[in-house]
VEXKE-27331 format. One record per residue (C-alpha): residue number from 1; x, y, z. Coordinates in Angstrom, 1 decimal. Each point is the difference from the previous one (the first is absolute). Layout:
N
R   num     east    north       up
R   NUM        X        Y        Z
...
REM end
This chain:
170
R   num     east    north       up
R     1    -14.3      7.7      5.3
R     2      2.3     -0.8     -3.3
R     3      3.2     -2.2      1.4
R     4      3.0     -0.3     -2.7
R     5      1.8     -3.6      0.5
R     6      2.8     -0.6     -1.4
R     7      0.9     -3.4     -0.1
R     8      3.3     -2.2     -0.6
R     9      1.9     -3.5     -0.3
R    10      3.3     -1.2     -1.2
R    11     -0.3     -3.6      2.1
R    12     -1.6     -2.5     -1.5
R    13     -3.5     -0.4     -2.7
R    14      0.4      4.1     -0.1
R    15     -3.1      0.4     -1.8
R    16     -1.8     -2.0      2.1
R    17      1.0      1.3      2.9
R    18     -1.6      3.4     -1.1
R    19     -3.3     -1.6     -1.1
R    20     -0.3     -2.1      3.8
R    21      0.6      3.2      1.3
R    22     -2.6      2.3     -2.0
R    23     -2.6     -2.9      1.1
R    24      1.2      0.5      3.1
R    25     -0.5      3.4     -0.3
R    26     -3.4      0.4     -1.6
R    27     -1.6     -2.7      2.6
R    28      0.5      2.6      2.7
R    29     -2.8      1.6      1.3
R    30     -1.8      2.7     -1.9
R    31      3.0     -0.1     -2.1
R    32     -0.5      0.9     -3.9
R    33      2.6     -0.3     -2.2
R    34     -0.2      3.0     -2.6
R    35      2.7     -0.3     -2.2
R    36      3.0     -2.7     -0.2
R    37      3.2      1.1     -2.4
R    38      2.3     -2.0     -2.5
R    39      2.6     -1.5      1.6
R    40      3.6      0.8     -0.1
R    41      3.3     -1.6      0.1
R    42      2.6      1.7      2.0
R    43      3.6      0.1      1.3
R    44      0.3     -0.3      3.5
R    45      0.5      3.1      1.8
R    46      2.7     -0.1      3.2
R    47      0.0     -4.0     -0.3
R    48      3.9     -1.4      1.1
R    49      1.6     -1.6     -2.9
R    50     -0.6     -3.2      0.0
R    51     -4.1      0.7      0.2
R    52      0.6      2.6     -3.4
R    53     -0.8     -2.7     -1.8
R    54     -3.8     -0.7      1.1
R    55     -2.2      2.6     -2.4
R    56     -2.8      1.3      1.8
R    57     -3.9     -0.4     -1.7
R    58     -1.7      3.4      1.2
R    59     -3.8      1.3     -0.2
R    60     -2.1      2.4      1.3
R    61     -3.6     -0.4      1.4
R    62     -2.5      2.6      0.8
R    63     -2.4     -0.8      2.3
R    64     -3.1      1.4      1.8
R    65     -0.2     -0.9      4.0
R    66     -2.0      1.9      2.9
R    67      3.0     -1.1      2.3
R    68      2.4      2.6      1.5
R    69      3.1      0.1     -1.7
R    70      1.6     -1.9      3.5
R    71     -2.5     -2.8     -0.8
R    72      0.5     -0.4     -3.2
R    73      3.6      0.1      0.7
R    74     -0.1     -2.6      2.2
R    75     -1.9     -2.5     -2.1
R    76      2.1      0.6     -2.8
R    77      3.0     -1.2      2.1
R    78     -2.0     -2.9      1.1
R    79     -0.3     -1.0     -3.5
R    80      3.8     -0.2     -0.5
R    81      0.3     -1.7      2.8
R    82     -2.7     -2.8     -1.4
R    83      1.9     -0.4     -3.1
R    84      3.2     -0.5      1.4
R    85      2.0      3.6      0.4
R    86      2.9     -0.7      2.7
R    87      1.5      3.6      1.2
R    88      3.2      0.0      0.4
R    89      2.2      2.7      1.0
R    90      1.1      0.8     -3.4
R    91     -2.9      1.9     -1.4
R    92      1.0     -0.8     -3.2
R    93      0.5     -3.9      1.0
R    94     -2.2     -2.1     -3.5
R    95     -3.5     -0.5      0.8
R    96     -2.9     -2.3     -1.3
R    97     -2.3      3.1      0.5
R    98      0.5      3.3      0.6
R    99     -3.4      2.5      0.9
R   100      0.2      3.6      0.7
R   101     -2.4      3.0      0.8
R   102      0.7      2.6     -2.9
R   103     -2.5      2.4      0.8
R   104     -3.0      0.4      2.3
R   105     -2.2      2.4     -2.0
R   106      1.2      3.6      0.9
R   107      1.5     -0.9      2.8
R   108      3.5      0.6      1.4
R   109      0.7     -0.7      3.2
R   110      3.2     -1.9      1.6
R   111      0.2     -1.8      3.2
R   112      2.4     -3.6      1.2
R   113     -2.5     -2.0     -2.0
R   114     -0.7      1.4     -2.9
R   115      1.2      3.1     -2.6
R   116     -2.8      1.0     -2.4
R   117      0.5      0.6     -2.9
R   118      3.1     -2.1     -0.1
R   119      3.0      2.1      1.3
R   120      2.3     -1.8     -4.0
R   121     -2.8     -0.4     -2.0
R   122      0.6      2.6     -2.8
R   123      3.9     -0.7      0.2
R   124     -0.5     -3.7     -1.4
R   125     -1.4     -0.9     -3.7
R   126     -1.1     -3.4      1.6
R   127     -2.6      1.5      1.8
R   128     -0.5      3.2     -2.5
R   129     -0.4     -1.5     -3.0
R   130     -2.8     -2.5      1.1
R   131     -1.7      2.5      1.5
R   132     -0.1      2.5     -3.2
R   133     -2.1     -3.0     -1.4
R   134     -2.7      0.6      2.2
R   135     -0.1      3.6      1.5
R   136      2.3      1.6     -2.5
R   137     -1.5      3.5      1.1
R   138     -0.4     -0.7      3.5
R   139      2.1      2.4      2.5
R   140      1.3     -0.9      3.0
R   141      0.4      2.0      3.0
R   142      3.2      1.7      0.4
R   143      0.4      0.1     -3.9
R   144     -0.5      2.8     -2.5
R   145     -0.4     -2.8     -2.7
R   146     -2.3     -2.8     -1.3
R   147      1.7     -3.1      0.0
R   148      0.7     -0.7     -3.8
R   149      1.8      3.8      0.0
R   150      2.2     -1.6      3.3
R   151      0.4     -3.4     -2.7
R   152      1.5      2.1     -3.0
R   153      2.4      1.7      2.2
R   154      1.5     -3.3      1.5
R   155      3.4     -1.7     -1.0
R   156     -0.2     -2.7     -2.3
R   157      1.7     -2.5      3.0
R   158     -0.6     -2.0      1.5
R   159     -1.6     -1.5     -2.6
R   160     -4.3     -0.5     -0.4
R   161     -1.6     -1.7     -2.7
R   162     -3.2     -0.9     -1.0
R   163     -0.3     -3.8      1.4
R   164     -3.8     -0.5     -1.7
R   165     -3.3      0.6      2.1
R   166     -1.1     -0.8      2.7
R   167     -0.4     -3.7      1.1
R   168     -3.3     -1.9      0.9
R   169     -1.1      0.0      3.4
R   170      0.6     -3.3      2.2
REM end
């Protein structure tokens, strides 16, 4: 199945951060990476004033896994977890890493755990725009329109710009 990651941090060697976790990532079992976008600087979205500040590094990975979207889930939390990501009870609290399930092939499907495709993906250009990168035509379910049509129709803020590619793997 085709898993969309998106993947954050504004805590910290940012772009590192996103390369430990794409190793991280990829060294799953039977996972393939496919495709990996540029990365992109953002605002913050939600943060309390005094985190405004911290500019988020974003990316998108697609990857190929035989694991059920629960799984996969699962390991991807893991993985923040490994690098360091404390939850707190502000959702929007800085973090040194930052995974999330996008999309789960064509699946949609919402339970405690887990909403597929993510329930505020196409409302945020941080997520959007790296993912136009790589499956600029791809529809998700629940949408009428491929993703870079959803891009163009997005405000301008918060802000998203072109960072530079993708790091290196650990």
């Amino acid at each position: 199945m085709e898993y969309g990651i998106g993947l954050g941090s504004n805590m910290g060697d940012r772009m590192q951060a996103l390369a430990q976790a794409a190793a991280r990532i990829a060294r799953l079992p039977d996972v393939r990476i496919l495709a990996r976008s540029a990365v992109y600087e953002t605002e913050p979205v939600g943060a309390q004033p005094e985190f405004r500040h911290l500019l988020f590094l974003n990316a998108v990975l697609v990857a190929e896994s035989a694991a059920s979207p629960d799984i996969f889930a699962a390991s991807l939390r893991a993985i923040e977890t490994e690098i360091g990501r404390v939850r707190q009870a502000d959702r929007n609290a800085p973090r040194v890493v930052d995974i999330d399930l996008i999309y789960a092939g064509n699946s949609a499907t919402e339970t405690e755990r887990l909403a597929l495709p993510h329930p505020r993906w196409a409302e945020r250009r941080f997520v959007v725009a790296p993912l136009a990168d790589v499956r600029p035509d791809l529809v998700l379910p629940g949408q009428t329109r491929c993703v870079s049509a959803i891009l163009a129709d997005l405000p301008a803020r918060p802000t998203v710009v072109r960072f530079g590619p993708f790091p290196n793997a650990e």
